[in-house]
C-alpha positions as CSV (number, residue, x, y, z in Angstrom):
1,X,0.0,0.0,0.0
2,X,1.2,3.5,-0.8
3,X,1.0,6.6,1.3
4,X,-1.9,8.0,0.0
5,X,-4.0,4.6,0.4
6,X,-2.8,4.6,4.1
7,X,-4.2,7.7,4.9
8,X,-7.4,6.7,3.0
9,X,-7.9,4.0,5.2
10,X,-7.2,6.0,8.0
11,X,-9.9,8.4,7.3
12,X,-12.3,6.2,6.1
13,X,-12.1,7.1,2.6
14,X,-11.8,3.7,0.8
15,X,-14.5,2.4,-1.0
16,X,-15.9,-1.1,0.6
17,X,-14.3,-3.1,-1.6
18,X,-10.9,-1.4,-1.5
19,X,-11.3,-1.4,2.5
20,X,-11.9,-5.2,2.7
21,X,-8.5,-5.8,0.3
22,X,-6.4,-3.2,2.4
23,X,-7.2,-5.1,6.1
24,X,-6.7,-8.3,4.2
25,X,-3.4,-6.9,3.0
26,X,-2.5,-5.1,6.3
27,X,-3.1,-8.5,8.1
28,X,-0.5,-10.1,5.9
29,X,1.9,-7.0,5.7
30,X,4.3,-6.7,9.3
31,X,5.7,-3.5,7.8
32,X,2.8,-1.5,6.7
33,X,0.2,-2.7,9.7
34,X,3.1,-1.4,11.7
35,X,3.0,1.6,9.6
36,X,-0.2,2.2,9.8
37,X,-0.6,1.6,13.5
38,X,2.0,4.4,14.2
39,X,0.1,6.8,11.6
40,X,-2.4,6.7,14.1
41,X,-1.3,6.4,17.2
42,X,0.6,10.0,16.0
43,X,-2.9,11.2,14.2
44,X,-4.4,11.0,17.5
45,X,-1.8,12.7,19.3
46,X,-2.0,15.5,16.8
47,X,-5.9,15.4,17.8
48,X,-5.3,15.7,21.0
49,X,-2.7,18.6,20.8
50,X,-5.4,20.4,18.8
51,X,-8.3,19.1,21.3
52,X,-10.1,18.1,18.4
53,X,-11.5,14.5,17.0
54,X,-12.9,13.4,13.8
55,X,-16.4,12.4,13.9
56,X,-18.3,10.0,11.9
57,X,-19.9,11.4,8.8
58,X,-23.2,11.4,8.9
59,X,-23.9,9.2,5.9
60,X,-21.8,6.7,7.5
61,X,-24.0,7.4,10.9
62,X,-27.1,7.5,8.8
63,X,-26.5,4.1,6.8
64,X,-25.4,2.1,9.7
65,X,-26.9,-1.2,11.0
66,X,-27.6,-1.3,14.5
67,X,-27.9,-4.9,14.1
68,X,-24.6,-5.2,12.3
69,X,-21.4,-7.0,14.0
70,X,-18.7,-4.2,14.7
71,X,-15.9,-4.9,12.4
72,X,-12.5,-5.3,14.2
73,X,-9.5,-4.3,12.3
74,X,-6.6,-6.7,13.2
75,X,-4.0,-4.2,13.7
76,X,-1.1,-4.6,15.8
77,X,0.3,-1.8,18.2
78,X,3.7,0.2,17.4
79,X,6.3,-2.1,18.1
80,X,7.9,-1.7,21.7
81,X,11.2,-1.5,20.0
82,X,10.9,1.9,19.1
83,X,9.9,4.4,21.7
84,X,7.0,7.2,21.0
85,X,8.8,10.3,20.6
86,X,11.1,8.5,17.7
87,X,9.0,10.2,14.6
88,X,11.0,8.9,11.3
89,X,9.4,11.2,8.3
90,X,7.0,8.5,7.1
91,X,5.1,9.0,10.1
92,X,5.0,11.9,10.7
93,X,4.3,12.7,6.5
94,X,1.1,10.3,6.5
95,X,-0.5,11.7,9.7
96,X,-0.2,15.0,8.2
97,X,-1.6,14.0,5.2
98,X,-5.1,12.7,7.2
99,X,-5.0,15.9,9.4
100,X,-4.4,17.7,5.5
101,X,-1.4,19.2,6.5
102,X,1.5,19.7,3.7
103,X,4.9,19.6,4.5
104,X,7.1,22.0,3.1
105,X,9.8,20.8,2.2
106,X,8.5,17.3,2.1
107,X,11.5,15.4,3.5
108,X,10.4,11.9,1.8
109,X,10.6,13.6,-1.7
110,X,14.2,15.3,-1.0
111,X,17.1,14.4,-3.8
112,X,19.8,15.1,-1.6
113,X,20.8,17.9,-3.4
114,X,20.0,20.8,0.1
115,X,22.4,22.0,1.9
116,X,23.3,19.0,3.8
117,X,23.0,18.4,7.6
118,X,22.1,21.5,9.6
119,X,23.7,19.4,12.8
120,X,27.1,19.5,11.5
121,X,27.5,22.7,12.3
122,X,28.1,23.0,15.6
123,X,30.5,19.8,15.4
124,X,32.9,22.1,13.3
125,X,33.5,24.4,16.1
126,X,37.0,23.8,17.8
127,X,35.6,24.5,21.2
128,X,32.3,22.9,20.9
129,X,32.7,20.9,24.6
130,X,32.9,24.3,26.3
131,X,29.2,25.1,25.2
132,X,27.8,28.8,25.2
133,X,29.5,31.6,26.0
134,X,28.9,33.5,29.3
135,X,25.9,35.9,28.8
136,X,25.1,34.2,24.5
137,X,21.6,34.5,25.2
138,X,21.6,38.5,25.7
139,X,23.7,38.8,22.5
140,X,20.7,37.8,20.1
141,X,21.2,39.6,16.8
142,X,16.8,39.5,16.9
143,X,14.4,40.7,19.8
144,X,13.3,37.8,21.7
145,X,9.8,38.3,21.7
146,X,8.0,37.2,25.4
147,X,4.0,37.1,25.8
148,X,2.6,38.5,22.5
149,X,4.3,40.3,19.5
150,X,4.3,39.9,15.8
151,X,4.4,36.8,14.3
152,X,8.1,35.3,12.7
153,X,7.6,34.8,9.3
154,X,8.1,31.4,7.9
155,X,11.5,32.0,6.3
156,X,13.1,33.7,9.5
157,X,11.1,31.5,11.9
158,X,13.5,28.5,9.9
159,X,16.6,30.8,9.9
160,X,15.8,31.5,13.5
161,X,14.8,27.7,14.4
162,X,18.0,26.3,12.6
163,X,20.4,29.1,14.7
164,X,18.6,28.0,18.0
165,X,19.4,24.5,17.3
166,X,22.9,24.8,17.6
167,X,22.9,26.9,20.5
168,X,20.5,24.0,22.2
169,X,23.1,21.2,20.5
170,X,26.1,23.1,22.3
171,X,24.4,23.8,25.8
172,X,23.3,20.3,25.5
173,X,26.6,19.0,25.3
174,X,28.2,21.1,27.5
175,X,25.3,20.6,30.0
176,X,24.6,23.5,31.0
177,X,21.2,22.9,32.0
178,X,19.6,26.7,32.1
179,X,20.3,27.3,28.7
180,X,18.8,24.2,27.4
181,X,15.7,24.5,29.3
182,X,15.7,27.9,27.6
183,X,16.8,26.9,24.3
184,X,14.3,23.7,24.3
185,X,11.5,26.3,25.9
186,X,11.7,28.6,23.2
187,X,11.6,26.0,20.2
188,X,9.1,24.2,21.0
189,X,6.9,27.8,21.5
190,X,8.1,28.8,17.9
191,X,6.5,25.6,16.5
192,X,3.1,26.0,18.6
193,X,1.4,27.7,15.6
194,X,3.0,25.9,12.9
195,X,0.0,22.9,11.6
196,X,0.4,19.7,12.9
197,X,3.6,20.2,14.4
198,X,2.2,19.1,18.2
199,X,4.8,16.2,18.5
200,X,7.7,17.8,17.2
201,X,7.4,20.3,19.6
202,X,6.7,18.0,22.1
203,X,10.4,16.6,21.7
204,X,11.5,19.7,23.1
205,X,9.4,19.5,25.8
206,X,11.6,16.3,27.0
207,X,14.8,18.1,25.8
208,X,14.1,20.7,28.5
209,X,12.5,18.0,30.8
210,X,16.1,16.3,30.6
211,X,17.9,19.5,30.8
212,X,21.4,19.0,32.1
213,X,21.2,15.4,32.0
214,X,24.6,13.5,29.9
215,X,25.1,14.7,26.1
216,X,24.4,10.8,25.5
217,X,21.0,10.6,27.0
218,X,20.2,13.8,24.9
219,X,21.5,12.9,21.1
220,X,18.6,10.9,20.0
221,X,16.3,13.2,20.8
222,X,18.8,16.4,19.6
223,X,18.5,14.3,16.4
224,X,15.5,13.5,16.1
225,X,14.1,17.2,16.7
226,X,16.7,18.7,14.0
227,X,15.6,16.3,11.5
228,X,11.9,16.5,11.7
229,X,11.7,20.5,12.5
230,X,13.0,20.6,9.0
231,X,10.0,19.0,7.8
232,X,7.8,21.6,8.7
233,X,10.2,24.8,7.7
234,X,12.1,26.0,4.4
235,X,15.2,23.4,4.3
236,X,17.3,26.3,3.0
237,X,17.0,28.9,5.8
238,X,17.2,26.4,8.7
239,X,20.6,25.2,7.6
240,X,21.6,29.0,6.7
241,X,20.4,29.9,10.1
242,X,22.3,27.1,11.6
243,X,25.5,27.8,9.8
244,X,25.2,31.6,10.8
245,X,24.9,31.0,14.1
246,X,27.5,28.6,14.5
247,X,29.6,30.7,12.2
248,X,29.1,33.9,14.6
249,X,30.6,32.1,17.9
250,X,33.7,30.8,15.5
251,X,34.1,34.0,15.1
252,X,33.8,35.5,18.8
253,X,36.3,32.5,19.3
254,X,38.5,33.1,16.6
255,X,38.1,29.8,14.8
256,X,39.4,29.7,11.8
257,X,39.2,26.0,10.9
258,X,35.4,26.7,11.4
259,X,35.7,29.1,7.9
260,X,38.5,26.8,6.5
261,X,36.2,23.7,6.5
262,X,34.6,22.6,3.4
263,X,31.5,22.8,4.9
264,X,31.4,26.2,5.8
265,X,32.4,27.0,1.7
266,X,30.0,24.3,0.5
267,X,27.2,26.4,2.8
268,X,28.3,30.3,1.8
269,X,28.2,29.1,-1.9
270,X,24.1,27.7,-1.4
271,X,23.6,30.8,0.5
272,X,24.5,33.3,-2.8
273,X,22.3,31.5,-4.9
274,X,19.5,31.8,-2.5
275,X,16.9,34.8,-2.9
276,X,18.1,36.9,-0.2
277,X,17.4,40.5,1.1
278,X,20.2,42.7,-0.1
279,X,21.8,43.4,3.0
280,X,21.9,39.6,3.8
281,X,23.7,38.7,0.6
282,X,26.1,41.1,0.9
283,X,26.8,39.6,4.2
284,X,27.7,36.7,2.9
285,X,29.9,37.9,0.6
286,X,31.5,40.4,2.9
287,X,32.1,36.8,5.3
288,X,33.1,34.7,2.1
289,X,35.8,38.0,1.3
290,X,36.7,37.7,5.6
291,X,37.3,34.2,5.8
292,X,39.8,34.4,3.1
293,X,41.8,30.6,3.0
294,X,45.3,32.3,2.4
295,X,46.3,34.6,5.6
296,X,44.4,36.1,8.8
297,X,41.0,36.0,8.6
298,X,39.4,39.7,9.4
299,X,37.9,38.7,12.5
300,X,36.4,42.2,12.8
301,X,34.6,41.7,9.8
302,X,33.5,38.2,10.3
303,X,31.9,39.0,13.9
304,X,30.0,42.1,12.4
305,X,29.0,40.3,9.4
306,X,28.0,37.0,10.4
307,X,25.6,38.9,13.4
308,X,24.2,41.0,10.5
309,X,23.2,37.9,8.5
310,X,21.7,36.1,11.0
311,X,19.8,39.6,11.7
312,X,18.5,39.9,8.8
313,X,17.9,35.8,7.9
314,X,15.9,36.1,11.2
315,X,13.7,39.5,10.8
């Protein structure tokens, strides 16, 4: 069965015939019963984040037999090897497409051909164990917004999201417990108003729950948050955002193997042919002129430039 007849099934939308072939398939099929299964078990979560629940049609009400034996679909729960908050795309992609939610970008449909990973970026950093810097979280190059305010855009919310990340990834690793509980708070309440993204938000709920706990007990859920917040945002300016952010504390740091790596070049050479503001893509090349490969990079330059990018990515 493909996606689209799971979610069929899942909302009722197969004809009769088509519904007695699919549970005589899914009783046969481990993988997609299993599949299927999780769908819901995520479907109703997402119901329940948004207090609502999908009624009967009233055709279906209408038409019934009173008399008629219940019909019990023989599906198996999600398997206990894998624990709730693991959300691999598949999941998470045919839930959203019962609750008709679309994912943009779609992760299932990606070539490859993005940016790479957003996580890699604060692995690059030569003093990555030390975690944040004293007093980061004042230096935000963008107003942090508490109680009510405009709403963030979807581009910046990505750049934004992507930048936080690897602040969370470094506090995380460095456990410093404050900032993650900070860091994790204020994710998941950029992703409360973003469509059917209850459960990914709810992974940084644990994040903070576990806040200061060792970098190993946190990994699994750092990664599974990175990759499915990219799901829901433009692929693009969450890895921009990441790389800006991670670039700006190379630069307080005076990392040069951070602009050296061929990451960082691979990174600056997606950003200039990505439809940027004029301010931001002069940043980058101001930062790509900077972190010159032959000589001293112009640290002066770099810390003014990359906070200006990640300004303006995040505005």
């Amino acid at each position: 069965m493909d996606k689209n007849d799971l979610a069929r099934f899942l909302d009722g939308g197969l004809p009769e015939e088509e519904h007695a072939s699919a549970v005589a398939h899914l009783s046969a099929s481990d993988e997609d019963a299993e599949l299927l299964a999780d769908a819901a078990a995520v479907l109703r979560d997402l119901e329940a984040e948004d207090g609502s629940v999908i009624a009967p049609r009233a055709d279906d009400v209408d038409d019934a037999d009173p008399d008629a034996e219940t019909k019990i679909i023989p599906l198996r729960p999600p398997s206990t090897e894998r624990t709730r908050r693991r959300l691999p795309t598949r999941w998470l992609a045919l839930a959203a497409m019962v609750a008709g939610v679309v994912l943009v970008p779609l992760a299932l449909s990606r070539s490859g051909g993005g940016p790479g990973n957003p996580g890699q970026y604060a692995g690059l950093l030569a003093n990555r164990e030390a975690g944040l810097p004293p007093d980061w979280g004042n230096q935000s190059p963008w107003p942090v917004t508490r109680g009510g305010g405009t709403p963030v855009v979807d581009n910046a919310r990505a750049a934004q999201l992507g930048a936080l990340h690897v602040d969370l990834e470094l506090a995380a690793a460095a456990r410093q417990a404050e900032q993650t509980l900070l860091l994790a708070a204020r994710i998941e309440a950029m992703l409360a108003d973003v469509p059917a993204a209850g459960l990914v938000a709810s992974t940084y709920r644990e994040i903070g729950t576990r806040a200061g706990q060792p970098p190993q007990a946190l990994a699994e859920l750092l990664e599974d948050g990175r990759e499915n917040v990219a799901m829901f945002v433009d692929e693009d300016h969450f890895a921009l955002g990441a790389w800006a952010e991670a670039a700006r504390l190379a630069a307080a740091s005076r990392d040069a193997e951070f602009f050296a790596a061929r990451a960082s070049r691979k990174m600056l050479d997606r950003a200039g042919e990505m439809s940027l503001d004029p301010e931001a893509a002069s940043a980058v090349d101001a930062i790509r002129a900077a972190a010159r490969r032959d000589g001293q990079p112009d640290w002066a330059v770099l810390e003014a430039q990359t906070k200006l990018l990640l300004g303006r990515l995040g505005s």
